[in-house]
ZAMARGU-4260 file (C-alpha; in steps of 0.2 Angstrom, whole numbers, plus 5000, padded with zeros to 4 digits):
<rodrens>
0) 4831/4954/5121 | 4833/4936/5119 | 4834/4925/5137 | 4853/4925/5140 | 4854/4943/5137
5) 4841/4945/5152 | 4854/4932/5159 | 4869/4940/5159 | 4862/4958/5160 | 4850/4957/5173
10) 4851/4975/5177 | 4853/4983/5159 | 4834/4982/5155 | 4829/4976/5139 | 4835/4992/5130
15) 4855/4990/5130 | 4854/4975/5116 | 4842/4986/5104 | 4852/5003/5110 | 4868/4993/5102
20) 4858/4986/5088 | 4852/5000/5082 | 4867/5007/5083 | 4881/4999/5072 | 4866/4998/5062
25) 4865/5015/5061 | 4883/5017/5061 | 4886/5003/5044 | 4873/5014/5036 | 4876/5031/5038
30) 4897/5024/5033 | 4889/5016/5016 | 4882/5031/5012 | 4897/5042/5013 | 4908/5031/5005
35) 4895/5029/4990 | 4894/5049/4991 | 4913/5053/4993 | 4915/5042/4976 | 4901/5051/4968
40) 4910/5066/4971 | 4925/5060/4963 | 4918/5049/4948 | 4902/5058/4945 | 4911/5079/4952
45) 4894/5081/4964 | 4895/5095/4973 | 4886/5090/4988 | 4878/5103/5001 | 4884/5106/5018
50) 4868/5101/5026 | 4870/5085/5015 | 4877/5075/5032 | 4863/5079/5042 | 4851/5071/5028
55) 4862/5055/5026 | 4862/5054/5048 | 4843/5057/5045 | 4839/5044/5035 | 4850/5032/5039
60) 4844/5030/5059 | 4824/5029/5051 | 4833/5016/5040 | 4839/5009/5055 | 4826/5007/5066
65) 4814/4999/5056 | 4825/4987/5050 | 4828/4984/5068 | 4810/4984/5072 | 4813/5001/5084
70) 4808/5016/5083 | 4813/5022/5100 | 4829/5026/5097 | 4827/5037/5082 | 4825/5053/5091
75) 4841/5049/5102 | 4852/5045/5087 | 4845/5061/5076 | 4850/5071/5092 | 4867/5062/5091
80) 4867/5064/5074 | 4866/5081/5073 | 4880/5084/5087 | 4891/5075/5077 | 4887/5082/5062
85) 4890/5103/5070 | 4908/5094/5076 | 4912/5087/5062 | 4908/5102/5053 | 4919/5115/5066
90) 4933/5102/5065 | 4937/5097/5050 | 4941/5113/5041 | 4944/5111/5023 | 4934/5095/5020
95) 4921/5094/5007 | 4904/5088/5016 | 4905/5071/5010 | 4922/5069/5016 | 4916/5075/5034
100) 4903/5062/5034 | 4913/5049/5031 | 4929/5054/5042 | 4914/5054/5056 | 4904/5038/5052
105) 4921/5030/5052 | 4926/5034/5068 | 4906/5029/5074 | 4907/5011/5065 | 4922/5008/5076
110) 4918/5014/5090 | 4901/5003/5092 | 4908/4991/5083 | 4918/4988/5099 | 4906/4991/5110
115) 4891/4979/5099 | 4906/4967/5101 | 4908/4964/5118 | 4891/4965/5121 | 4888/4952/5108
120) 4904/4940/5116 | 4895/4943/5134 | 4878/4937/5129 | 4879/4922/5114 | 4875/4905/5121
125) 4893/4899/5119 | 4904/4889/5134 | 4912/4897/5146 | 4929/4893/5137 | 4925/4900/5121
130) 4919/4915/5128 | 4935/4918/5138 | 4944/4915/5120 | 4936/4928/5112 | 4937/4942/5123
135) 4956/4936/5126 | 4956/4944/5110 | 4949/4960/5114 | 4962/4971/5121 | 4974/4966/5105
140) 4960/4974/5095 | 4957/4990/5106 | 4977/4992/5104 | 4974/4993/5084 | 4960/5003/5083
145) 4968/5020/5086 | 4980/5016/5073 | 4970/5009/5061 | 4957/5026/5062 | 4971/5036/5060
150) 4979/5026/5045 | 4960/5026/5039 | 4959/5046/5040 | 4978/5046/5033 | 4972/5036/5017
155) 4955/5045/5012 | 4961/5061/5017 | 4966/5064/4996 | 4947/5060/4993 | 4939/5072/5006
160) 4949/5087/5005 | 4943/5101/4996 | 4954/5112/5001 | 4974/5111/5007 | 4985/5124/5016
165) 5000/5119/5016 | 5011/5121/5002 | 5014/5105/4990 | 5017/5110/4973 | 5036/5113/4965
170) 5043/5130/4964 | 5042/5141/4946 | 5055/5152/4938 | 5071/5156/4943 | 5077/5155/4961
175) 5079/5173/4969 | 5095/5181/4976 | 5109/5172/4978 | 5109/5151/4977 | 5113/5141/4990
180) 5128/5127/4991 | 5122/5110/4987 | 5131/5096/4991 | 5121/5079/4984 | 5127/5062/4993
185) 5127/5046/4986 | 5128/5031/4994 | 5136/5016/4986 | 5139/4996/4990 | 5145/4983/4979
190) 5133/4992/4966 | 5136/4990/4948 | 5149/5002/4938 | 5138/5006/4924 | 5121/5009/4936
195) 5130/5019/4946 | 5141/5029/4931 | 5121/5033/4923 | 5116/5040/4938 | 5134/5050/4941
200) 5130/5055/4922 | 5112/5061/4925 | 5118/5073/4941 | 5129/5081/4929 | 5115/5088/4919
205) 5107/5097/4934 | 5104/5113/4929 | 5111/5122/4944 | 5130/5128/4946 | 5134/5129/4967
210) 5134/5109/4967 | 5145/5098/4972 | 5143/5079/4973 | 5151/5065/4985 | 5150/5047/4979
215) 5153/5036/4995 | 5157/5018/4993 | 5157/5008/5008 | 5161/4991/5008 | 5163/4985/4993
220) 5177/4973/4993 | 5178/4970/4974 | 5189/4983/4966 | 5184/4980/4948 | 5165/4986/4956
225) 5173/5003/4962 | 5188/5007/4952 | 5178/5015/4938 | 5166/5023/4946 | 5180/5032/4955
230) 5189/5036/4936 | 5171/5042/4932 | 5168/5056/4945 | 5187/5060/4940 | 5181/5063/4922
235) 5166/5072/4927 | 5177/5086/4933 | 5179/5094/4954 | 5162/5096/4957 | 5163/5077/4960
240) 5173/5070/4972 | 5174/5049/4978 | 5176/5041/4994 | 5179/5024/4995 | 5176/5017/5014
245) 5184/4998/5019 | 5175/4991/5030 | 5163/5007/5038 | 5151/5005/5050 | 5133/5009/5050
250) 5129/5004/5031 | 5119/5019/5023 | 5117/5029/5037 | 5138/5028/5041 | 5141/5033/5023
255) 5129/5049/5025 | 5139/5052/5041 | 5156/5053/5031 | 5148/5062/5020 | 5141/5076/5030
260) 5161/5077/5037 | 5166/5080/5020 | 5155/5091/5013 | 5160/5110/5010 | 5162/5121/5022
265) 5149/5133/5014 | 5134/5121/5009 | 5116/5126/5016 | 5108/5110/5009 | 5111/5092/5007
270) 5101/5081/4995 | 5103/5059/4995 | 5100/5051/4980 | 5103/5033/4978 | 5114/5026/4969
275) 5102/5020/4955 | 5092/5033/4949 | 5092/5045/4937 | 5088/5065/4942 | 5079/5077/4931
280) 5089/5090/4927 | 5080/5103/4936 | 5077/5092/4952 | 5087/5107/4961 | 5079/5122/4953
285) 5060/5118/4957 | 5067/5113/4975 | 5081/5123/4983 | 5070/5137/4984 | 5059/5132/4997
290) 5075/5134/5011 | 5071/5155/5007 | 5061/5152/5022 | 5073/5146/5037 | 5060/5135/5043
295) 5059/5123/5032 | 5070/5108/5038 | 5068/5096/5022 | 5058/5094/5007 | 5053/5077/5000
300) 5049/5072/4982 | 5041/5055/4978 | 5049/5037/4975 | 5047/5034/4956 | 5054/5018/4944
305) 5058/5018/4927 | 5058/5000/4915 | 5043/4994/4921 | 5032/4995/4906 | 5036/4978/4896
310) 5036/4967/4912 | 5020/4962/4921 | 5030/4958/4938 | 5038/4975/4937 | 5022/4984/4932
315) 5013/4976/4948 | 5025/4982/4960 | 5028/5000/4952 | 5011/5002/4953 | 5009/4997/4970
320) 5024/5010/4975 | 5014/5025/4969 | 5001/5023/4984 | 5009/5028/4998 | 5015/5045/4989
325) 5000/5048/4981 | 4989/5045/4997 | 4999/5043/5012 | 5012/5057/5009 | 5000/5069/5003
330) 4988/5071/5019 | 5005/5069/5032 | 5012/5085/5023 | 4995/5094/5028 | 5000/5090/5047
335) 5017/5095/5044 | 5023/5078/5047 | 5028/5073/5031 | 5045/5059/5030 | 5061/5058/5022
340) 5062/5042/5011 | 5079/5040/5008 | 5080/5047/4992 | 5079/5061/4979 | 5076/5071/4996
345) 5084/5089/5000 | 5088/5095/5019 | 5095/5110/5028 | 5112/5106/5032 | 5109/5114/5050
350) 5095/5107/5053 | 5106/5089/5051 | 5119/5094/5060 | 5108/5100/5074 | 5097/5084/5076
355) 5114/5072/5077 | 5116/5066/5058 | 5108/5052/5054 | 5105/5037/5064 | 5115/5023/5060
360) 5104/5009/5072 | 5089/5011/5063 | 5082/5001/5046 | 5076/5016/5039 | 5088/5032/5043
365) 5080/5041/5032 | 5061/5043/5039 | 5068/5043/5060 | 5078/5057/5053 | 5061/5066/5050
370) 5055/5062/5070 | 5072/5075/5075 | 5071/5089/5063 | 5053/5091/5066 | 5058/5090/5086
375) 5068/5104/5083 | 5054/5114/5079 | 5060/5114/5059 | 5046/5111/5046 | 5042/5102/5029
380) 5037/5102/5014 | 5032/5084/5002 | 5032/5090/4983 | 5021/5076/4976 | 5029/5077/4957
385) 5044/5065/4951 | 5063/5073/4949 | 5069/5054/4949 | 5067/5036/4943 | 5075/5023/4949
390) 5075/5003/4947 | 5062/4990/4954 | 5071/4976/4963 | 5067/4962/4948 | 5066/4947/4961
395) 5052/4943/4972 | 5066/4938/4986 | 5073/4958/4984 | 5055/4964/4986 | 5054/4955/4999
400) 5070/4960/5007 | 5068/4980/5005 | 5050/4978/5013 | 5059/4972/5025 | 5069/4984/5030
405) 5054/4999/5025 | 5043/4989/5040 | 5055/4985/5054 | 5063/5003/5054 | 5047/5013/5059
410) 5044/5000/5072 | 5063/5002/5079 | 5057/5022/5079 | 5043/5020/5087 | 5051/5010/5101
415) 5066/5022/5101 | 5056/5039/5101 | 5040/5032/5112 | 5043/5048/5123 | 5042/5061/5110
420) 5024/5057/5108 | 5019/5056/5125 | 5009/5070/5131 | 5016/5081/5148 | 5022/5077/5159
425) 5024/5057/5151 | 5034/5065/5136 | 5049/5071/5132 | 5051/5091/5129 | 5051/5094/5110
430) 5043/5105/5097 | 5032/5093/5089 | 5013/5098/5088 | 4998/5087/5094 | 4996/5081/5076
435) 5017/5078/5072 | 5015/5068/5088 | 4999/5059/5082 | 5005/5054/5064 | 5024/5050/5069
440) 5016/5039/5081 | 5005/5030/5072 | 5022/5027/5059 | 5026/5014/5068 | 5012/5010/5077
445) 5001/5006/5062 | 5019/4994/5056 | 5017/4986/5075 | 5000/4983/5074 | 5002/4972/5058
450) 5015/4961/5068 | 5000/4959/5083 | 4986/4955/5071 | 4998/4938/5070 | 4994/4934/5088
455) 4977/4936/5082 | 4977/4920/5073 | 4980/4905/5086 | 4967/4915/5097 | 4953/4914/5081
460) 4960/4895/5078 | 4958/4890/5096 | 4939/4897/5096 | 4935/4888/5082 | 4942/4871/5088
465) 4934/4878/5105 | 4916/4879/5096 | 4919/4862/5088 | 4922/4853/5102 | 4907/4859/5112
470) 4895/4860/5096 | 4891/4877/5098 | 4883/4885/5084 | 4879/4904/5084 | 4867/4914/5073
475) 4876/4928/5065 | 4864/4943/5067 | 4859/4952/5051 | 4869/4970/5058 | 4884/4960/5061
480) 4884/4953/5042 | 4881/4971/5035 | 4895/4979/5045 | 4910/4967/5041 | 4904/4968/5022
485) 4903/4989/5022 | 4920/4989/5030 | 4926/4974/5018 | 4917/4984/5003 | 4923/5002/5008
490) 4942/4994/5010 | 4941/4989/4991 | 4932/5004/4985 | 4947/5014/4992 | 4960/5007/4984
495) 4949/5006/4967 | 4947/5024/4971 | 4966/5027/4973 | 4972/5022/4957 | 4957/5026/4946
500) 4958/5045/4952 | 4974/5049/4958 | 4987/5036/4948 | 4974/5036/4935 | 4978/5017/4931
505) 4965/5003/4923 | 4956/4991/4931 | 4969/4977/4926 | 4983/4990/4935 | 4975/4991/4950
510) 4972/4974/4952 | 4989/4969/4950 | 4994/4982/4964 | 4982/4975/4974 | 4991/4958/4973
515) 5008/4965/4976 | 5002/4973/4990 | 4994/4958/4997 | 5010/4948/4993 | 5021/4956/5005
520) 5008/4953/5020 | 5021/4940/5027 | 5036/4948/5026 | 5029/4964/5033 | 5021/4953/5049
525) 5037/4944/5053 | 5047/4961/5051 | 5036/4969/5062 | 5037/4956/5074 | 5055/4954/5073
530) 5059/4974/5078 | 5045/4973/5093 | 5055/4959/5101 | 5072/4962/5094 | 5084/4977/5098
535) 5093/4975/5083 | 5089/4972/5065 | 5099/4968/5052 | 5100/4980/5038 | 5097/4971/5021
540) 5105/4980/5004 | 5094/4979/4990 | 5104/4971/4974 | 5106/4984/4958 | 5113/4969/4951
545) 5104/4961/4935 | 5095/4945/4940 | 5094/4930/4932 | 5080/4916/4933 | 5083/4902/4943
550) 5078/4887/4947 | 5079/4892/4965 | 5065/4907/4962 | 5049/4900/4967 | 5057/4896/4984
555) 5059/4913/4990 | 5039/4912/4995 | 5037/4894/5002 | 5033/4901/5019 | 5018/4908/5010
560) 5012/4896/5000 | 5014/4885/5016 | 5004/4895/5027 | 4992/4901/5013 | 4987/4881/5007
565) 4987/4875/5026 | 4972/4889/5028 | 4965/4884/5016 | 4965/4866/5019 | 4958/4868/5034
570) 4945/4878/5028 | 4939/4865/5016 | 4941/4851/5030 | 4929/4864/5041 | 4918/4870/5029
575) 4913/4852/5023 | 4913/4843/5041 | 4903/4859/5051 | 4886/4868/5050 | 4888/4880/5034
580) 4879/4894/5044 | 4879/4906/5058 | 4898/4913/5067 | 4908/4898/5061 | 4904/4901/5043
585) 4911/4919/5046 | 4926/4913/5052 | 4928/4902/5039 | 4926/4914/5025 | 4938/4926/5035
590) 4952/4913/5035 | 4949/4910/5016 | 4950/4929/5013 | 4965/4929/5025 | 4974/4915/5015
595) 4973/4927/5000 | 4986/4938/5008 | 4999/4922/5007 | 4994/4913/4992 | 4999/4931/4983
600) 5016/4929/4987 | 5019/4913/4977 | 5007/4922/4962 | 5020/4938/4961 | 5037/4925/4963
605) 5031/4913/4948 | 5025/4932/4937 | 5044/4936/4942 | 5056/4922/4937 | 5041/4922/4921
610) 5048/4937/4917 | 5066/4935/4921 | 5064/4919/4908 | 5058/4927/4895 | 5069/4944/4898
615) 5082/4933/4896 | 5078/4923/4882 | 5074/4940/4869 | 5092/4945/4875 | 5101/4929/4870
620) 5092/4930/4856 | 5098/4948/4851 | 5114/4943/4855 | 5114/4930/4844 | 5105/4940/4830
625) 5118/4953/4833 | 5135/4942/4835 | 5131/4925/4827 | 5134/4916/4842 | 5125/4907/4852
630) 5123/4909/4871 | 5125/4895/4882
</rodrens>
């Protein structure tokens, strides 16, 4: 143990520093390998042995302790090891080996990543300042390690499952017995007529005769907008009735309210469908069945787009849609705590009724709705195959915008049902099991936790300028190097993993997702910080409308590109002025990959007005191909 180790830890005996060591060591390792394994078992369909964890533990502590120069801890981490490995194998029911392996090595790399850390913070040669700095950090990053395991196990969970219980898979054949009523409600605002008349149109060809549909328009102050679509649902005939609301509280959520007070009497099920997309004609008849059982509060199908294909903006962000449903949605069904997304979405009229309609102070009505219903003891089901398409906001300022609302809404729920997940006594009473508790939580917990990694950011500038200051220069130890690069690696491995096995998309695809993703990093930290410290949000439409370029485009990200250059910058200035070694050097390169985040935005704004330009240029041309005339 180096001389301020013995120092500070007078008592611990040289064996705490190579106990840690050894480790995360161990821990970096054993995580490697089941990464590496759970992909082999996807891309190369290895069938691994159930013993194979104990083997991968094996190894990897021998591995580790003579890279570490010690061998006395091998026999306590192959006893740990297999402890693990026989709880693992109890708990995780349904998993394949690999999958256990890596939902437990995840957990371990965390755990002594946290513990590795503060040791390493209490025993560096650094001034008293910048040691107080970094472990001011500490218990930000304790807050976000239960959230980001869970989101972890939420997000792989698709990859190491081998077996699922719960039902996830459309109904076949004709429904049984006599149909029940539905009544589907669609929400409108100062939409256009003809995208609202298309979707009217497409919910006309449902296959499926007890149906009634209530178009709601709420505040929309422009009569030429509504007028039509009211003459529309006259045309279709009485299974469609209109409602149009002046000036009606509670935007989307006060619409479904009205709704619900004017659906018929004898409806069991109420679907939402937004005012944009276009239904599959048998959306009902693969769906309704599932309300046979009277447990079953709602039933979810994905969010899907259509006119995408030609447009390299559009194709980012429908690609980058697809993961949450694909990964996300998949494994919170398993638990039972599966969400309503606002759309193409079916649920037991009683079940609404019962939980107090929807709730007009929250962002996102529509996934808070999910919280009560489950409270109430009801169930779910999420059916992860497309009944509907709908449009992609065509600006990167209405991307922005409907992020937005998607972020700050779970945190509002989080803040507003904080009780719910509390265990007894702490908690309120409610039906929700442990594991409904655990992944509603972690709903808008995991949304919080990106709004706190902010306050993250002045504490890693001030160490920096702290270690400056006092010319401190730390060595970064070899373990330290392999664990933040497995962790980086296995992040990027994941999402390749996502979309080359389960959206099945190219290379070129899923880098483009990758950098949508990345590009709303901003909006979803401010909107997160916005709901922890705010009791109200505003609620933020997304435009139907079809946009044109503007000069005025680019701008809708110069808070990222702001941010994003100033990193950067400062980077550049550090990296050429100071030591290009030891902890400094890792912070650097952490800000440069942090600035990545920011400079996507301006990457995906410029791809949008591109495509909005050249859009608009093949339809003047048409037109005047067409007309003769030439557009001005």
């Amino acid at each position: 143990m180096p001389d301020a180790v013995s120092h500070l830890f007078p008592h611990a005996g040289p064996s705490l520093a190579d106990l840690l060591s050894v480790g995360l060591l161990f821990s970096s390792l054993s995580f490697a390998a089941a990464v590496a394994l759970v992909v082999a078992q996807h891309i190369l369909r290895l069938q691994a042995s159930r013993f194979l964890p104990a083997l991968v533990y094996g190894v990897a502590v021998c591995l580790a302790g003579i890279l570490e120069s010690d061998r006395a801890y091998i026999p306590v981490f192959l006893i740990f090891s297999l402890v693990v490995s026989v709880c693992s194998d109890r708990t995780l029911r349904g998993y394949t080996s690999a999958g256990k392996l890596l939902v437990a090595t995840n957990l371990q790399l965390m755990v002594f990543g946290l513990a590795w850390g503060i040791w390493f913070i209490g025993t560096i040669p650094i001034s008293t300042v910048t040691r107080v700095l970094m472990f001011g950090a500490f218990p930000l990053l304790v807050l976000m390690v239960p959230a980001a395991l869970v989101q972890s196990m939420e997000q792989w969970e698709v990859f190491c499952r081998g077996k699922w219980s719960r039902p996830r898979s459309p109904l076949c054949g004709p429904i049984a017995g006599v149909r029940p009523k539905v009544s589907l409600h669609v929400p409108v605002c100062s939409e256009p007529p003809d995208v609202v008349i298309a979707t009217l149109n497409a919910l006309s060809r449902i296959r499926y005769d007890n149906l009634e549909v209530l178009v709601i328009d709420n505040n929309t102050s422009a009569a030429a907008l509504w007028r039509p679509v009211e003459q529309h649902c006259r045309d279709l005939g009485g299974r469609f009735r209109f409602f149009h609301l002046e000036r009606w509280p509670g935007a989307k959520a006060g619409a479904l309210n009205f709704a619900l007070g004017h659906t018929a009497p004898e409806a069991e099920v109420i679907g939402v469908v937004d005012s944009d997309y276009h239904a599959e004609s048998d959306f009902l008849e693969k769906l309704v069945g599932y309300f046979d059982d009277p447990a079953i509060g709602f039933v979810q199908s994905p969010h899907a787009y259509r006119g995408w294909d030609t447009r390299s903006y559009l194709r980012m962000c429908a690609r980058e849609y697809r993961y949450f449903f694909e990964t996300t949605m998949v494994s919170l069904n398993e638990y039972d705590a599966g969400i309503t997304v606002g759309t193409m979405c079916l649920i037991r009229r009683r079940a609404l009724e019962e939980a107090g309609g929807w709730a007009e102070w929250c962002a996102t009505e529509d996934s808070e709705l999910a919280i009560r219903i489950h409270a109430l003891g009801y169930s779910s089901v999420y059916v992860n195959e497309v009944f509907g398409r709908g449009l992609i906001p065509e600006t990167f300022a209405d991307y922005k915008r409907q992020r937005f609302r998607w972020t700050s809404g779970p945190v509002q729920e989080l803040k507003h049902h904080f009780r719910l997940f509390l265990p007894k006594p702490l908690g309120r009473p409610s039906a929700l099991s442990l594991a409904q508790k655990l992944h509603h939580l972690n709903h808008g917990l995991d949304r919080a936790a990106v709004g706190l990694r902010l306050l993250l950011a002045p504490v890693v500038v001030a160490v920096i300028a702290s270690m400056i200051v006092h010319q401190e220069i730390v060595q970064v130890p070899f373990v330290l190097w392999l664990a933040a690069s497995v962790s980086l690696a296995a992040e990027f491995i994941h999402w390749w993993l996502a979309y080359r096995v389960t959206i099945r998309c190219s290379i070129a695809d899923t880098i483009g997702a990758l950098i949508a993703s990345k590009s709303l990093y901003h909006t979803i930290t401010i909107s997160s910080l916005l709901a922890l410290f705010n009791r109200q949000v505003p609620w933020r439409r997304t435009s139907k409308f079809k946009a044109r370029p503007s000069r005025t485009g680019l701008l809708s990200a110069w808070p990222e590109a702001t941010f994003g250059l100033c990193i950067v910058l400062f980077v550049a200035c550090a990296f050429a002025d100071l030591p290009q070694h030891g902890l400094l050097l890792m912070f650097l390169l952490g800000g440069l990959y942090y600035a990545l985040n920011y400079l996507s935005a301006p990457a995906l704004a410029f791809l949008a007005e591109r495509d909005l330009r050249s859009s608009n240029s093949a339809a003047e041309a048409e037109l005047e191909t067409e007309t003769g005339i030439t557009a001005v």
